[in-house]
Each structure stands twice: as C-alpha cells, then as structure tokens.
Steps between C-alpha positions, in 0.01 A plus 500: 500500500374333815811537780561293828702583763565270799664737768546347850358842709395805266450818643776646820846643463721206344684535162369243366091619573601796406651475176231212458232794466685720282536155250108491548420913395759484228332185335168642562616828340592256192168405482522129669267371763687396817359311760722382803531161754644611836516345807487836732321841320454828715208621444199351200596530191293462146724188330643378798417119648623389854648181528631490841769215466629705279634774780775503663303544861321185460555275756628202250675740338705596851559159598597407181798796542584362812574164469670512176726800576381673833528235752631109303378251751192334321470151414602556105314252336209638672554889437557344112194351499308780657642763256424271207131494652474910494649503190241265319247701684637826396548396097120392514376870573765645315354260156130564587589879528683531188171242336241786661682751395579461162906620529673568161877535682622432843732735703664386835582767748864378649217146565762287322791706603590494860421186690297724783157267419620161371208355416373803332827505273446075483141587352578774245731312353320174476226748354703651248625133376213331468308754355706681309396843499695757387676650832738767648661481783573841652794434723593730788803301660647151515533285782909423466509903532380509815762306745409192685159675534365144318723276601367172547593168654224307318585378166173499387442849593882573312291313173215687525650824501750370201231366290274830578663806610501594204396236309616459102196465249476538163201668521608754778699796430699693779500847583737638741573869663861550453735390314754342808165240559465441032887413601454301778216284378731423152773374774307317732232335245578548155229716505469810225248820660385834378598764703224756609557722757302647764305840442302776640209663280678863446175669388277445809527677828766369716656605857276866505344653746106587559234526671541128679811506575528855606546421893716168456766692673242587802403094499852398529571786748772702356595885489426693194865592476659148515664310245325186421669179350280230365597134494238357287589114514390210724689408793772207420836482560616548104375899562759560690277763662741483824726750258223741454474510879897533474450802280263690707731512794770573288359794369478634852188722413204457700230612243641198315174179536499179368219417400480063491152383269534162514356225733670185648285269284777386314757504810529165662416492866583888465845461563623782306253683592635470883800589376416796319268627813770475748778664245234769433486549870837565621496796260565867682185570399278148479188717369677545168400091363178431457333192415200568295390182331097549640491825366584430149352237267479418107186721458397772706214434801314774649237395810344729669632529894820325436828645322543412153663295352721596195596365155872492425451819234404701822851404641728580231260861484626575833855375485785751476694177366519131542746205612514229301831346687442117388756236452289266282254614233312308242429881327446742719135613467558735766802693266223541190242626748716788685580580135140538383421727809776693483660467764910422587635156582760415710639133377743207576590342174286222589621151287442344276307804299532830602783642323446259179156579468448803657821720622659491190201675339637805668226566740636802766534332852714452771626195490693288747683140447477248768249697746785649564388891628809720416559843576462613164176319475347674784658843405317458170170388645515747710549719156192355365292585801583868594536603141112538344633630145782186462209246658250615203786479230556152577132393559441694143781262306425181681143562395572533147757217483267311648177516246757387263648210660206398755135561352201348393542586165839269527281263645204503195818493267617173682177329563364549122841353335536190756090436411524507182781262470 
C-alpha cells in the first residue's frame, strides 16, 4: 500500500516528529511505501516533499497564530477571509500531491488535531471530505486539554476549530496515544478512537556509548567523577524543569549537573526560559545547570573545527539518570526513551496519563505528586545515584517491562489490525 503522511515539521525533538518516524519505519518494516508532506524537514530526505505553508515557521502560518489566539485585534471578517484564502491554497497542493502521488491511505500527524495551523487543519479536512480517501488521524493532544492556550474571541475562528479540530468523517478513523485523550474525544465529540501508544524500537542501539560520543562530557565541560542528570525535553513551562533545578540543590552534592537539551523554540518570547536562567543562577553553585540545546540535536552532526553536535541517544548514553518532572503530558516519549537506554527516571505523575498508562505498569521510579520534592523523594534519588548495583537492577526491569508494553513489535501488531479493518 501507497501511505501519506501530512506532518506540519518532520524531523527535531517534538513528540509528535518523533513518534511520526517510528509510524514511518514500522510501516515500512510491514512492507508499505510511505511517502510524507511536511511543511519544515531537517535535513533531505528520499519520500519527503516541502510544502512550506505547511510549517509552522511560515510567516502566514505565524500571523495566522497571532491574530486568532496570540494577539486578537484584527479586523475579523478580514483575518476570515484571509484564512479561507490559505486554506483554498493549501487544499489545492495538498489534492495535486495526493493526484502525483498516487496515495492509497492518508495519515494526519496531530494536522487535524490541535488548532496550531488552522488552515492546514481547514484543508485536510476539506481533503478528506471531498475525496474520500481512506484516512487516520494520529492524534497527539486536543485543544480543550490545553487551557485557554486557544481561546478565541472570533466566532469564526471558535467554528473553524469546532468543525475541524478534529473533524468527524465517515471515512476517517482516529487514532489516539492514551487512553485519558480515546476518553476525552468520546466526551467532547462523540468521537470513538483506537488507542496506540507511543514506543521505542527495543532491538536497536539506544542511549550507549562509543566512539562519537566518547568526549561529550569534555564538550559540555564536566569532571569525570560528576554525576550527570539529563533533562531530555524542550523548554516550556508544562516540564516543570524549574523542579529538576529544585532537585539539584536539594541534593546538596556538587558533582550533581543538570544537563538541559532543549532549545527555546517552542518557549514564547523565552519567558520561561528567563525564569529558569535566573533560578539556575542563584544556586550555591550556578555551574551545576546547564543549558545545552546547541549541543544536542535529533541526529548527530560532526564538522570539522567546531564541537559536535549530538543526537539525543548520545545523551541518555551519558546520563547517570534523567528528570522527567512535567505537569502535562500527552505520553511521555521521554519516559519510553530513558527506559530503552537504560537509564533511571525521576517522575511527577504528570496528568492526564502517566499513572493510567504508564505508572501502573509497574515501571521502578521515583515518583513525586504535584512537583512536590519531598524528603523521601530526594533520599531515594539520592539512593538511585550513589548505589551502581540498585541503579542497574532497576534499569534491567524497566527495560524488560518496557519491550513488552512499549515496542515496535506492539506497534506492527497495532498498525496491521487497524489496516486491515
């Protein structure tokens, strides 16, 4: 079968890119052809086609954010007008790729899910009407989950995102990652959804060290001796990476680093970023926080008389554990990932999934409620780090429970019963 996936940026260090290429190697393993629309790619790609309006940078795309959420002062029968325009535009390179291409079945990346590119979601589903091609809609999160975040004052904005966000064909079945958001959608809509989680591909190489990543310590200037925590997640708010920082003074150790991956793409106007910087440095000891976001990337980038820069495997190969502190989760791709590299996690029972769809597995962590740090929570991290034998017992079990809740194979076993339906 011929597959199409319309993703709004593929490639970088958000969920839904992420899990967007392990849909794309698990369908290839099943012997489909995949190619993929995207506004935004990283790097070329065989089976990947650009269409620029599609990505979340472009500058329609921006100003279309602002003035129906962002900002609320344009003239609204203009902005309607305008995104009807883009949208029209949009839907006719959308049809003419689907025509060139030859696509047996659709699949929407979290396109016709959350309203962060109306006129991209406006398109799809105009698309998947009038055409009627079989489609999935892999959804990630919904916009009433995520507070006043799209909150508008236009009523014609409010329709759009009813009538498309997601939108209810018969010819469009919904996929979903948890099993708060199958819930959810059945409230809110009416709407019935699959529920596939997110995975990790437990047979390949994950989070070890070699030969490239040998001197990331050395890069990132630390001691061979110190005791290196990784928070692998972008910087927003919902991290609640400001409790990581929290933790490291807490522990009162100065081997202890935090290690910070992520960028302030995703941070408006870098506010918590600010925020984070200045909380990082009134520490005893500022030099214990770094921010590390141009060092590490989705794929690994070696030029020769600059520092590399490293893929997210190199990270978790170097880190003694990981935070994962957030308050708001639409998985937790992050959890799956420490898992498959064996290393510890340190978690908040982030809402609405974590302990429905993942805690209650009985994965080994230490867990707090709240971001709440107590002192048994930091007694027992501090377990996990000074003890080598207890670390690798817990690593060993998460690893195995795991494969059997998180894989590819659960993937394959997924993908092949909701295709041949």
């Amino acid at each position: 079968m011929r597959i199409g996936i319309v993703i709004g940026r593929i490639g970088g260090v958000d969920g839904v890119a992420l899990e967007t290429e392990k849909w794309v190697a698990v369908l290839r393993r099943l012997g489909h052809e995949v190619l993929i629309l995207t506004g935004e790619v990283d790097s070329e790609r065989p089976g990947v086609t650009v269409l620029p309006e599609l990505g979340f940078s472009h500058p329609a795309t921006i100003r279309e954010q602002d003035d129906a959420f962002f900002v609320q002062d344009a003239d609204e029968g203009e902005l309607m007008s305008r995104l009807r325009r883009d949208a029209d535009d949009i839907e006719r390179q959308v049809l003419s790729w689907l025509t060139t291409t030859g696509i047996d079945l659709l699949i929407t990346q979290n396109s016709t899910t959350l309203p962060c590119h109306l006129t991209m979601g406006m398109a799809l589903k105009r698309v998947i009407e009038h055409t009627g091609i079989p489609t999935i809609a892999h959804e990630h999160d919904f916009h009433w989950e995520r507070g006043d975040r799209y909150q508008s004052r236009y009523e014609g904005v409010r329709s759009i995102i009813d009538e498309c966000f997601p939108p209810d064909l018969p010819n469009l079945t919904h996929v979903v990652i948890n099993s708060h958001c199958r819930d959810s959608l059945r409230h809110e809509r009416h709407i019935e959804a699959h529920v596939i989680p997110n995975v990790m591909d437990f047979e390949a190489a994950f989070g070890q060290r070699d030969s490239f990543n040998r001197d990331l310590p050395d890069v990132l200037g630390f001691r061979r001796d110190d005791i290196v925590l990784f928070q692998v997640t972008r910087i927003v708010r919902r991290k609640g990476i400001e409790t990581a920082i929290e933790l490291v003074e807490r522990l009162d150790d100065p081997r202890i680093k935090l290690v910070i991956t992520g960028t302030t793409t995703d941070d408006h106007k870098e506010s918590y970023f600010r925020e984070l910087w200045t909380r990082a440095a009134k520490l005893p000891r500022p030099d214990q926080v770094k921010f590390c976001g141009q060092r590490f990337g989705n794929t690994r980038i070696s030029a020769n008389g600059s520092l590399p820069v490293f893929s997210l495997s190199d990270a978790y190969a170097h880190a003694h554990a990981c935070t994962y502190f957030s308050r708001y989760e639409g998985f937790g791709n992050a959890f799956v990932e420490a898992v498959a590299a064996r290393v510890p996690i340190f978690v908040n029972n982030y809402r609405p999934v974590y302990w429905p769809d993942i805690g209650s597995k009985g994965f080994k962590t230490i867990q707090i409620e709240d971001n709440q740090l107590t002192d048994e929570a930091v007694d027992g991290i501090r377990a996990v780090l000074t003890d080598p034998g207890y670390r690798a017992e817990i690593v060993d079990f998460n690893f195995e429970l795991g494969r059997q809740h998180f894989s590819y194979d659960v993937l394959a076993q997924h993908l092949e019963a909701l295709l041949a339906a």
